[in-house]
NUFI-850072 format. One line per field, with one value per residue (C-alpha): residue number from 1; residue in one letter; chain; z negated, x negated, y negated. Coordinates in nm, 4 decimals. Example, Ala and Ser with C-alpha at 12.3 -4.5 7.8 and 13.67 -1.06 7.14 Angstrom:
<pts>
num: c(1|2)
residu: c(a|s)
chaine: c(A|A)
c3: c(-0.7800|-0.7140)
c1: c(-1.2300|-1.3670)
c2: c(0.4500|0.1060)
</pts>
This chain:
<pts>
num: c(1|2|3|4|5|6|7|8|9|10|11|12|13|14|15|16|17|18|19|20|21|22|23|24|25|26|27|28|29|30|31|32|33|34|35|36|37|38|39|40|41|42|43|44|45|46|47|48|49|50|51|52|53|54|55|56|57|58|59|60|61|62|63|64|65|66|67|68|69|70|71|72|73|74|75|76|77|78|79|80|81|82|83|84|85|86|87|88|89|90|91|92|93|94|95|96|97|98|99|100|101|102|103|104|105|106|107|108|109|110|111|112|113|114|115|116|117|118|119|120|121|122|123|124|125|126|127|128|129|130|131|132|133|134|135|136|137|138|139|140|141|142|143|144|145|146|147|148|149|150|151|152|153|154|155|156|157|158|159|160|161|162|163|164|165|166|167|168|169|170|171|172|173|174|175|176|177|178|179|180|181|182|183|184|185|186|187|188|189|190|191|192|193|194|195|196|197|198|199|200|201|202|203|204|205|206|207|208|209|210|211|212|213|214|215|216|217|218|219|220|221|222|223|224|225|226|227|228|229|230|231|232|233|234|235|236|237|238|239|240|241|242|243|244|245|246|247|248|249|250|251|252|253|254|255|256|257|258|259|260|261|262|263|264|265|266|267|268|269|270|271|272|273|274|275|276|277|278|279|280|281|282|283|284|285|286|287|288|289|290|291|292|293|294|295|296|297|298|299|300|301|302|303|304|305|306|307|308|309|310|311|312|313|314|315|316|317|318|319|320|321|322|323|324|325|326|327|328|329|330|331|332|333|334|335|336|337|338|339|340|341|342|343|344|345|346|347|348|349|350|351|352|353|354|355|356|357|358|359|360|361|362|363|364|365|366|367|368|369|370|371|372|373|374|375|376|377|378|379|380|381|382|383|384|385|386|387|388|389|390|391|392|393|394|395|396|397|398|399|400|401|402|403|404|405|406|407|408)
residu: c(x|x|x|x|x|x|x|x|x|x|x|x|x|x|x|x|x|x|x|x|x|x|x|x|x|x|x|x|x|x|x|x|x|x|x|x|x|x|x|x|x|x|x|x|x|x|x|x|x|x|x|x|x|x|x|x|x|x|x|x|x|x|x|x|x|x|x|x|x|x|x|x|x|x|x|x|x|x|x|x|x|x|x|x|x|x|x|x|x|x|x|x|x|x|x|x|x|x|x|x|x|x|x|x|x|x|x|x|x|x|x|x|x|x|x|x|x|x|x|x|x|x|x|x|x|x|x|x|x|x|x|x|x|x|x|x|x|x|x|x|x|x|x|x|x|x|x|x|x|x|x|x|x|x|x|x|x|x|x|x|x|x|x|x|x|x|x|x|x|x|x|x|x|x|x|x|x|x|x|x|x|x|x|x|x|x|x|x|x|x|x|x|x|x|x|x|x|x|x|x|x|x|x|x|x|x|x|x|x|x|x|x|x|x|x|x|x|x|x|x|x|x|x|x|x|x|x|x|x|x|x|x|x|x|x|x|x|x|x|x|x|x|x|x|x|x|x|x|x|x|x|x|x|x|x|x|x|x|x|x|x|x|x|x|x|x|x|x|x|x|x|x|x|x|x|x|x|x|x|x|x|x|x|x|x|x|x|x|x|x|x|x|x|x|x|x|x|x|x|x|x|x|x|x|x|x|x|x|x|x|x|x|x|x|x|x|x|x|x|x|x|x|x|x|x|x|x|x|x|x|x|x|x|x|x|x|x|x|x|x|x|x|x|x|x|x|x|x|x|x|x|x|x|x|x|x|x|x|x|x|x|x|x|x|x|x|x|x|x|x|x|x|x|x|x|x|x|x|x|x|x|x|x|x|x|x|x|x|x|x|x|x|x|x|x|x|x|x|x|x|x|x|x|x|x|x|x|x)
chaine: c(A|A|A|A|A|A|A|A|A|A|A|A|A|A|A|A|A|A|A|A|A|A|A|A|A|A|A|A|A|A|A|A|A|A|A|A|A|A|A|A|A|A|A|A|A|A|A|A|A|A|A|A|A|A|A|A|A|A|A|A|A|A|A|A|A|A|A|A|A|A|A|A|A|A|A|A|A|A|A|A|A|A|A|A|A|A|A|A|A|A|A|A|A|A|A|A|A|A|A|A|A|A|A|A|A|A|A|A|A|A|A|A|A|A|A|A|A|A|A|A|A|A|A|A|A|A|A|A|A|A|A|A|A|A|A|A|A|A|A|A|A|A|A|A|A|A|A|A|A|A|A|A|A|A|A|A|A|A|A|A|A|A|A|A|A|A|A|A|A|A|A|A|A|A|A|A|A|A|A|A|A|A|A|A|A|A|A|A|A|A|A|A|A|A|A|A|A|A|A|A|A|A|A|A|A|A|A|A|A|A|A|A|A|A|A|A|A|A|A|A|A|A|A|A|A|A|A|A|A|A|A|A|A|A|A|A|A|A|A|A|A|A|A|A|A|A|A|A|A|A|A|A|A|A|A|A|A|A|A|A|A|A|A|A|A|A|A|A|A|A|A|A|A|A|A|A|A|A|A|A|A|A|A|A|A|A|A|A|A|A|A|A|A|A|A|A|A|A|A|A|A|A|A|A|A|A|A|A|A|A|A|A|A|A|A|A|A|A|A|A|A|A|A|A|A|A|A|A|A|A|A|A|A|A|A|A|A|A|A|A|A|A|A|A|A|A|A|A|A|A|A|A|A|A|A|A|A|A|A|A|A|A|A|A|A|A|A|A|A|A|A|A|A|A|A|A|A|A|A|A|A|A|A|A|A|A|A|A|A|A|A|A|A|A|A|A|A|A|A|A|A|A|A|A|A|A|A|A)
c3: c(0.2017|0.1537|-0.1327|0.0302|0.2993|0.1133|-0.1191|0.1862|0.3016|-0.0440|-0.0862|0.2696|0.1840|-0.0668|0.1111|0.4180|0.1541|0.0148|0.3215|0.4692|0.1021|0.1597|0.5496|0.4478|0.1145|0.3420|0.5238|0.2450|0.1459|0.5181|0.5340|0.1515|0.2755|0.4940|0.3568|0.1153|0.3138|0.2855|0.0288|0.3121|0.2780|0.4980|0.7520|0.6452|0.2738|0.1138|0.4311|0.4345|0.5529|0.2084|0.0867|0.3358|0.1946|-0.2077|0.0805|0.2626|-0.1300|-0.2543|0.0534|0.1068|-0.2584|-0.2480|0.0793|-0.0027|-0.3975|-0.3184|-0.5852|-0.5085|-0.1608|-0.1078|-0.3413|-0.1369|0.1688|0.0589|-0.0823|0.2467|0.4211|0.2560|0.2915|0.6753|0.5819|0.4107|0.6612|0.9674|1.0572|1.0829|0.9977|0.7928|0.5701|0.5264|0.3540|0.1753|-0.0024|-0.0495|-0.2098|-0.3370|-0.4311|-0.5426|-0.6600|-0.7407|-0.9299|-1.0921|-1.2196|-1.3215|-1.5962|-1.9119|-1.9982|-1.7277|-1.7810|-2.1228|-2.0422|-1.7665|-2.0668|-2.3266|-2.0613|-2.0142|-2.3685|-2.4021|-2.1638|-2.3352|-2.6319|-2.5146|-2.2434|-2.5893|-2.8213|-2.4943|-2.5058|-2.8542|-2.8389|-2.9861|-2.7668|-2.7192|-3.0653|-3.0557|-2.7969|-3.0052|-3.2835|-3.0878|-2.9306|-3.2663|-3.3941|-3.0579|-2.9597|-2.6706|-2.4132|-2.6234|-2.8719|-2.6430|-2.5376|-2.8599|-2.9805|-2.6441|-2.8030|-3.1195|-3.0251|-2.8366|-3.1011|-3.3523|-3.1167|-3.1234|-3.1058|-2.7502|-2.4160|-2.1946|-2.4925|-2.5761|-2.1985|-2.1901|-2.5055|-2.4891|-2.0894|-2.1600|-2.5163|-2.4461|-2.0428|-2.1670|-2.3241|-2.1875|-1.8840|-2.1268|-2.1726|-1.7636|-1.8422|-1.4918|-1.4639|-1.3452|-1.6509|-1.8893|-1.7082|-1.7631|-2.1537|-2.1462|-2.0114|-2.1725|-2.5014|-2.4450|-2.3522|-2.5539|-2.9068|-2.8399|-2.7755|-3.1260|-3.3427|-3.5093|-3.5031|-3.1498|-2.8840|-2.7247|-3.0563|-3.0692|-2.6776|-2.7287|-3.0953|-2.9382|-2.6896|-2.9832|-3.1309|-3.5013|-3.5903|-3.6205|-3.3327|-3.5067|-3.7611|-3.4796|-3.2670|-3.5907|-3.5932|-3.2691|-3.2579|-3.3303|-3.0086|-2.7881|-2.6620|-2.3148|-2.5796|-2.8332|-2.5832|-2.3894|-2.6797|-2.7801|-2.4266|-2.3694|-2.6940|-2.6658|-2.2863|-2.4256|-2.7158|-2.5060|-2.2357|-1.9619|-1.6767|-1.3170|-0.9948|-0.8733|-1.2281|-1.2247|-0.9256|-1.0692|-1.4041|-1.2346|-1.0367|-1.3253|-1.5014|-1.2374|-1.0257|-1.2790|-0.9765|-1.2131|-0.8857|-0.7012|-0.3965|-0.3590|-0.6756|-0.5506|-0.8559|-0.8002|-0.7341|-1.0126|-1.2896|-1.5083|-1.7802|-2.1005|-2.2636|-2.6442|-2.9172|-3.1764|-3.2094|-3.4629|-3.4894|-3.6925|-3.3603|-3.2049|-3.5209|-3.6355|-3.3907|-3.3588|-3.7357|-3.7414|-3.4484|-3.6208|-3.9788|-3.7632|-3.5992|-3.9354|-4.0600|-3.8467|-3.7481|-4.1395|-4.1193|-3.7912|-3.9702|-4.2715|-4.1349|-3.9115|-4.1709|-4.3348|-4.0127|-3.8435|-4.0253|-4.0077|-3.6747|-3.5859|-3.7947|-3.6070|-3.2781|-3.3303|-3.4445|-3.1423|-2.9422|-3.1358|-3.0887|-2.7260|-2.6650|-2.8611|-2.6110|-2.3331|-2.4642|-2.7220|-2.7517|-2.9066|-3.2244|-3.2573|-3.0398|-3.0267|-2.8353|-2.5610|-2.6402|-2.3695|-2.0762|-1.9351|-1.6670|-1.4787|-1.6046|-1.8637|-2.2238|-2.3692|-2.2920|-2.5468|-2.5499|-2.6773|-2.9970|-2.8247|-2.4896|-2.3614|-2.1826|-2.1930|-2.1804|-2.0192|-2.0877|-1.8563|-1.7574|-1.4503|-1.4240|-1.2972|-1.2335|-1.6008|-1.7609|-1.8574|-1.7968|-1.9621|-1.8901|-2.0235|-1.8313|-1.9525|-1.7062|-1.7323|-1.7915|-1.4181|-1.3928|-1.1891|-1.3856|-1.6303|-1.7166|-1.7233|-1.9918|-1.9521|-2.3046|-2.2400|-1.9565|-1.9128|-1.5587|-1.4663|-1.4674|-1.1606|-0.9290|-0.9578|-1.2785|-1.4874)
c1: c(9.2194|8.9478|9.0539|9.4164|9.3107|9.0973|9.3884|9.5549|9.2820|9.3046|9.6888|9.7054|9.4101|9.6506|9.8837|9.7356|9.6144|9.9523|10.0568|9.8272|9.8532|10.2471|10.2247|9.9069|10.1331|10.4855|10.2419|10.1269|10.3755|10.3769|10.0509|10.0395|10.2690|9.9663|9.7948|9.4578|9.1717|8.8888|8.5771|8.4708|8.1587|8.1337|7.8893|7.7736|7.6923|7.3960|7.2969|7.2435|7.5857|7.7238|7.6253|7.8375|8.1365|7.9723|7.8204|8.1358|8.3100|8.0585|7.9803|8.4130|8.4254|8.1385|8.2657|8.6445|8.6211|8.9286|8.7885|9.0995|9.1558|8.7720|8.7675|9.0633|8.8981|8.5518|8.7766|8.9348|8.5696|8.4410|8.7588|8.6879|8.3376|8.4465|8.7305|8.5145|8.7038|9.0628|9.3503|9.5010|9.2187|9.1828|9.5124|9.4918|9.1242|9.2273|9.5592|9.5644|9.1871|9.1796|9.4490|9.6702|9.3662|9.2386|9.6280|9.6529|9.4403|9.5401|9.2119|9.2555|9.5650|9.4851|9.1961|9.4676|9.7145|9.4285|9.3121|9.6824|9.7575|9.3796|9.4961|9.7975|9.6705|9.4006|9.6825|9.9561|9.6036|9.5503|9.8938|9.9063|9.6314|9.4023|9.1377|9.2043|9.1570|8.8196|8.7304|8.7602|8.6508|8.2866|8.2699|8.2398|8.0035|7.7964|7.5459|7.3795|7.3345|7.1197|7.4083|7.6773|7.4841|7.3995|7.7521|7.8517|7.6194|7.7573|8.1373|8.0256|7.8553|8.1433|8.4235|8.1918|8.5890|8.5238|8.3320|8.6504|8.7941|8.5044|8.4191|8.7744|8.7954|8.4383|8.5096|8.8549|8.7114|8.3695|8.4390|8.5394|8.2544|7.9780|8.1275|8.1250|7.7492|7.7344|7.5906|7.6431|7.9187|7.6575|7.4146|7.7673|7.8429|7.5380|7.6039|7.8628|7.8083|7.4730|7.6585|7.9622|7.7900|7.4440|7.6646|7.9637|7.7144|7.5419|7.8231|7.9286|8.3238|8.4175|8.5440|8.1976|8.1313|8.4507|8.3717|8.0211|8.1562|8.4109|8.1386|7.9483|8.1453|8.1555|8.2682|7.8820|7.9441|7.9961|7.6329|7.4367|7.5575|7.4601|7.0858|7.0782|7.0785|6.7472|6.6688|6.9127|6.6274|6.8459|7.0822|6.8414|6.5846|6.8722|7.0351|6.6442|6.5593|6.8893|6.8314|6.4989|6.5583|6.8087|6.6210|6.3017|6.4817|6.3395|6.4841|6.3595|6.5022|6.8329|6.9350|6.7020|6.8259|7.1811|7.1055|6.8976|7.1544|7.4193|7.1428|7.0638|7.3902|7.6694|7.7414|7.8388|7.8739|7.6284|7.8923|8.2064|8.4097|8.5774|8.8205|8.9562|9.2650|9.2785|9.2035|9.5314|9.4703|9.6786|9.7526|9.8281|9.7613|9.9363|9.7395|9.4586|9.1629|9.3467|9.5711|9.2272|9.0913|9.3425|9.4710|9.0637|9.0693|9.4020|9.2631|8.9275|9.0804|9.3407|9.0467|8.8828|9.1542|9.2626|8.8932|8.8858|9.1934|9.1228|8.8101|8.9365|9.2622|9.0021|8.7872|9.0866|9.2406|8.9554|8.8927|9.2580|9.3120|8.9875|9.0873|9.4328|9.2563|9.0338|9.3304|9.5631|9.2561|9.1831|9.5857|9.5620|9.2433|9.4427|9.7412|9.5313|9.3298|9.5705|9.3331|9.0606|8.9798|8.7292|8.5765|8.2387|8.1098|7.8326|7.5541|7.3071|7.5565|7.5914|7.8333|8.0269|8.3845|8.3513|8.3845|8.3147|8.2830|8.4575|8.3386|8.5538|8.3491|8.5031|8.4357|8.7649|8.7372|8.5690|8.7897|8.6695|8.7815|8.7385|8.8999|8.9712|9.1285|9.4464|9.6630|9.7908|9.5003|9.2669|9.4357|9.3054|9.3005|9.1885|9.1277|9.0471|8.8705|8.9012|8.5484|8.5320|8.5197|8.8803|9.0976|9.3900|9.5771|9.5520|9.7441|9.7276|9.6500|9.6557|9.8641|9.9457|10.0992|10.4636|10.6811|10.7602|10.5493|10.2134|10.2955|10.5349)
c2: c(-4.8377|-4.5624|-4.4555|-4.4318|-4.2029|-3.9839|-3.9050|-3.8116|-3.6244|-3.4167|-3.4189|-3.1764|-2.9480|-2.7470|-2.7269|-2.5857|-2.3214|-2.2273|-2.1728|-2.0111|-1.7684|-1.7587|-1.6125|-1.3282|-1.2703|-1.2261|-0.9382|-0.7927|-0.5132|-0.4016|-0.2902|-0.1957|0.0754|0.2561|0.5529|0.4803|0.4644|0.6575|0.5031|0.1596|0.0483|-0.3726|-0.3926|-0.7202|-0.5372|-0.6060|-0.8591|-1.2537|-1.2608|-1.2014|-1.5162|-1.7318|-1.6852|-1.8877|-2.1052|-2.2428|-2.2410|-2.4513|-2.6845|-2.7483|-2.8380|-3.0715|-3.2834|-3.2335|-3.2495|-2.9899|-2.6638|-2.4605|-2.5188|-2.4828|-2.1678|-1.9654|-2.0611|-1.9298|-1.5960|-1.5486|-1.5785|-1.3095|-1.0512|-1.1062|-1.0490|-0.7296|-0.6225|-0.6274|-0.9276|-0.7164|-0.8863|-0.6023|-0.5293|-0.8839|-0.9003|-0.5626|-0.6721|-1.0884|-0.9875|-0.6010|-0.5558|-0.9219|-1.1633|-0.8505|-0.6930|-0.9905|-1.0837|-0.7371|-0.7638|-0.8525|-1.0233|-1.2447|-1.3525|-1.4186|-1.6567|-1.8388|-1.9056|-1.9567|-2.2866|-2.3489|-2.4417|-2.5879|-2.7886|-2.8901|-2.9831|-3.2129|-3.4021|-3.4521|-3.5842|-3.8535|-3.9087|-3.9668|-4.2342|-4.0307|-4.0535|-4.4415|-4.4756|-4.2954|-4.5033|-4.8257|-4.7016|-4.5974|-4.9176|-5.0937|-4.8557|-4.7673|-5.0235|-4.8520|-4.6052|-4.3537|-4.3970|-4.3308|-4.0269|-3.8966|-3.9014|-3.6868|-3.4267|-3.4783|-3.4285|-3.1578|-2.9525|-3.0541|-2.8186|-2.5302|-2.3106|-2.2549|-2.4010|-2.4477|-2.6834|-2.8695|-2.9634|-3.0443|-3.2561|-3.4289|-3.5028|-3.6829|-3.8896|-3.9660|-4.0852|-4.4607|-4.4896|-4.3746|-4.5874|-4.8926|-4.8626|-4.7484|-4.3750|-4.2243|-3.9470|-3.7017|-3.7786|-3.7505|-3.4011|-3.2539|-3.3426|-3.1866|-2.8453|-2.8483|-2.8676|-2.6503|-2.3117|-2.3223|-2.4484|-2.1647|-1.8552|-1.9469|-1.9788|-1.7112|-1.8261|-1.8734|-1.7510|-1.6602|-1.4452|-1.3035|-1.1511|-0.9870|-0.8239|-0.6723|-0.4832|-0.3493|-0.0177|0.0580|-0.2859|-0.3719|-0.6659|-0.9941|-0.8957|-0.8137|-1.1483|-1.3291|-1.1669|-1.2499|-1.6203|-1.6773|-1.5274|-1.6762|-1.8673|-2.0442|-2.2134|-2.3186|-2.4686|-2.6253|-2.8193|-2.9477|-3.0286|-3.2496|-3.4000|-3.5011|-3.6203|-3.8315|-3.9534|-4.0652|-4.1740|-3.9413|-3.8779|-3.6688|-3.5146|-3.5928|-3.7211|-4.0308|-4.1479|-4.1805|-4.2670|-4.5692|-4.6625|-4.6914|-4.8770|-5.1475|-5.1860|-5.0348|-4.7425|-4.4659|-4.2267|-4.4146|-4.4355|-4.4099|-4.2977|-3.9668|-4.0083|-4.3266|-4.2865|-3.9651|-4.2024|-4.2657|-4.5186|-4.4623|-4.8232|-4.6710|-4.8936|-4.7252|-4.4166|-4.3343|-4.1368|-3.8965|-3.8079|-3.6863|-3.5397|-3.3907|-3.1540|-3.0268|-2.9633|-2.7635|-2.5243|-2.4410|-2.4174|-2.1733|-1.9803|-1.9433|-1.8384|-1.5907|-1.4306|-1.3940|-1.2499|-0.9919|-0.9465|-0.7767|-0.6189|-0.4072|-0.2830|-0.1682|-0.0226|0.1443|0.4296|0.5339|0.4651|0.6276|0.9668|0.9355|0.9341|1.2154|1.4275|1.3340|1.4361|1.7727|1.8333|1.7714|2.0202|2.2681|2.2164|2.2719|2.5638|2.7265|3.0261|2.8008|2.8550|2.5692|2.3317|2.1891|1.8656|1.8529|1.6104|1.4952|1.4996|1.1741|1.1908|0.8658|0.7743|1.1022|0.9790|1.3441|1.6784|1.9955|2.3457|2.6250|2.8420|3.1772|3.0953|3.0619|2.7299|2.3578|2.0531|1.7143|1.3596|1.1164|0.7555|0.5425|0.1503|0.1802|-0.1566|-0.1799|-0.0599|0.1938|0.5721|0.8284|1.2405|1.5767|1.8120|2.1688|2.4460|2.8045|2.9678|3.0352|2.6442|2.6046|2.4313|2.5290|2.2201|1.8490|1.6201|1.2833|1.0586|0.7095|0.5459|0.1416|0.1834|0.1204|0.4722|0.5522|0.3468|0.5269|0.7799|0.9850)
</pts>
């Protein structure tokens, strides 16, 4: 009967948020329409009061166990916070500075269908059997709890691809049996997300190397991640620490008090199980190990693969592209100063959103180029100046946004 009634209690909290989204989101393009306002700087910046709107995220999604009602709630605190409590800029900074933003991106929206098909993949290897089959296979091999622990890590470290797919795959295989030998959920989480992170951010193919490479120029990135390992001291100490924890049974804070709980009564939440009525048990006794193994091995030999690939198609590619760059951009300073016979670049000059700075030899002019993000992506202009500093012409380079709506 509890469990009834708080699935009702969870099944309204959405919707009370879409709709709540749908009515701001119907108001939207009426105030859109208003002239940009001036640079607006919240009263309540850089004050205690910025932290309330985490606060109330965090605090709704531990009493509701509702993370997306809880998280647009926590969202909508803060544009109030932001807004000076006005309805209008509420909407404008929730939906235009925000979701609008945020969707805008095209790394975003990559991550969104990257967990999608994550996703996906790990539902169709449960609904395979896969993970059933795992799940007998461990429980003839694994004896006891520091077993059933150990092999969490193990798992873990094994899908080193990326930290969204191991937490997803280790969560859904691992759960029946760490339950079997009653290793709390809070004890399995904290596996879990101990392994994920620390094992992606030292492993030079993933999805965590393939990020910080591509913020290193000169296609130095992936090298200097590698050097870097030994010194990525927070994943190393975290992946002993868990082990050893686990290996000498110790346990303190919070954690003991769950872990001894699972221990003496069998109370893997030590209350009420919040997922109760989530749970959905997959009876599949034709599938093998191979339908969880399988799928895992095609996706790194893939990622191999295709890093290998990337790798070597860019070191061929580079140079030319580079030299085609630096032409385009020699052409386009001789558009804008056509009486240039040369140009030479400004060293030193570090200036905010300006990428580089172009002297003309016979003094005829300098030309500046310098970038903004715009809703489609990064746009980027030249401008050249006249020698009495006003300016001559501007010619725009690189432009993502939609013709018409914003641009030419």
């Amino acid at each position: 009967m509890e469990g009834n009634k708080m699935r009702k209690r969870r099944n309204w909290l959405p919707l009370l948020a879409v709709l709540v989204m749908a009515v701001l989101a119907m108001t939207t393009g009426a105030f859109a329409a208003g002239e940009e306002a001036a640079e607006y700087v919240s009263p309540f910046h850089a004050t205690a009061w910025s932290l309330l709107p985490p606060v109330i995220a965090i605090g709704l999604a531990l009493i509701t166990k509702e993370v997306y009602s809880s998280l647009f709630i926590g969202i909508l605190t803060g544009g109030l916070l932001y807004s000076g409590f006005q309805f209008e800029g509420t909407v404008l900074h929730v939906f235009q500075d925000g979701v609008v933003s945020v969707l805008s991106d095209s790394y975003n929206v990559g991550i969104l269908i990257f967990l999608v098909i994550l996703g996906a993949m790990v539902c169709l290897m449960n609904k395979a059997g896969g993970s059933a089959a795992f799940g007998r296979w461990a429980a003839q091999n694994i004896k006891s709890r520091v077993g059933a622990q150990l092999a969490s890590i193990v798992l873990g470290v094994l899908i080193f691809i990326d930290d969204y797919f191991n937490c997803l795959t280790v969560g859904s295989v691992m759960r029946p049996i760490t339950d079997k030998h009653n290793v709390s959920r809070v004890k399995l989480a904290y596996l879990i997300d101990a392994t994920a992170a620390p094992v992606c951010i030292i492993a030079p193919i993933s999805s965590w190397a393939a990020a910080v490479s591509s913020y290193v120029p000169d296609g130095q990135g992936l090298s200097i991640f590698i050097k870097a390992i030994p010194f990525n001291f927070y994943a190393l100490f975290t992946i002993v620490m868990m082990i050893s924890m686990v290996v000498m049974k110790v346990e303190f804070g919070p954690m003991l008090r769950y872990e001894r709980n699972a221990v003496q009564t069998g109370d893997l939440f030590s209350g009420s199980n919040p997922y109760a009525m989530m749970d959905e048990e997959i009876d599949d006794t034709k599938g093998t190990v191979m339908d969880l193994v399988l799928p895992i091995v095609v996706l790194v030999v893939i990622c191999i693969i295709v890093t290998g690939a990337l790798a070597a198609t860019n070191k061929v590619t580079k140079p030319i592209i580079d030299e085609a760059i630096r032409v385009a951009q020699e052409q386009a300073r001789k558009e804008l100063l056509p009486d240039a016979d040369n140009f030479t670049k400004v060293e030193g000059v570090a200036v905010e959103n300006v990428s580089d700075i172009y002297t003309a030899d016979n003094g005829v002019g300098t030309v500046i180029t310098c970038s903004a993000k715009g809703y489609g992506g990064t746009v980027t202009v030249m401008v050249a100046f006249n020698p009495d500093d006003t300016i001559k012409q501007i010619k725009v380079t690189e432009a993502a946004e939609t013709k018409g709506i914003g641009s030419n």
